[in-house]
C-alpha positions in Angstrom: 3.6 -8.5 -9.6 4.9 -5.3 -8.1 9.1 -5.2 -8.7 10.7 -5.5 -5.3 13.1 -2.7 -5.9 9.7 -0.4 -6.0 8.6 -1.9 -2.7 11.8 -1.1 -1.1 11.5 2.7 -2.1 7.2 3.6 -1.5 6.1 4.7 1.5 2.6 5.9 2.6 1.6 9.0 1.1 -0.1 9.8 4.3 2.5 9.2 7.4 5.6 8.2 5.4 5.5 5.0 6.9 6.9 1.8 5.3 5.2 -0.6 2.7 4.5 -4.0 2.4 2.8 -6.1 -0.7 -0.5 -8.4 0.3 -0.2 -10.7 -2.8 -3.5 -12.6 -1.8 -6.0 -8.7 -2.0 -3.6 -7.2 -4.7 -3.3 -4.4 -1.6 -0.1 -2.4 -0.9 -0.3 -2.2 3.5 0.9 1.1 5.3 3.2 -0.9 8.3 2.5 2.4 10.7 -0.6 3.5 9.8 -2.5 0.6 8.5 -3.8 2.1 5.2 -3.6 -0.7 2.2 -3.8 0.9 -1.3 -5.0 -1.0 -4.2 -2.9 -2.3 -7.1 -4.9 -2.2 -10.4 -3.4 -3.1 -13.5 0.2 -3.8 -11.9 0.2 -0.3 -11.2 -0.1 0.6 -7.3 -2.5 3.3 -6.7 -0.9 5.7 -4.0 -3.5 7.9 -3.4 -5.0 8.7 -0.3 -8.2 8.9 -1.5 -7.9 5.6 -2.5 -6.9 4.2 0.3 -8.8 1.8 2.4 -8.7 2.8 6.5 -7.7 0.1 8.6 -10.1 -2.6 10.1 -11.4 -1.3 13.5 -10.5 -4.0 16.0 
């Protein structure tokens, strides 16, 4: 579980935007951008490179 004092200061490495946890993928979701960025180990990888693109709709 990712502290909630962490959430409230990441952001997306990519357009700054704002964070929010997906608890059921273990995914950390971009709110502007759409990015989600995987948690492994408890520890959330902010990469961009990691980073999965947003579905296509």
């Amino acid at each position: 579980m990712i502290d909630p004092k962490l959430l409230e200061i990441l952001a997306c490495p990519d357009c700054k935007g704002d964070i929010e946890l997906w608890d059921e993928k273990e995914r950390l979701v971009c709110q502007n951008c759409g990015k989600r960025y995987p948690i492994k180990d408890g520890i959330p990888i902010m990469l961009i490179e990691e980073a999965e693109l947003p579905e296509e709709k």
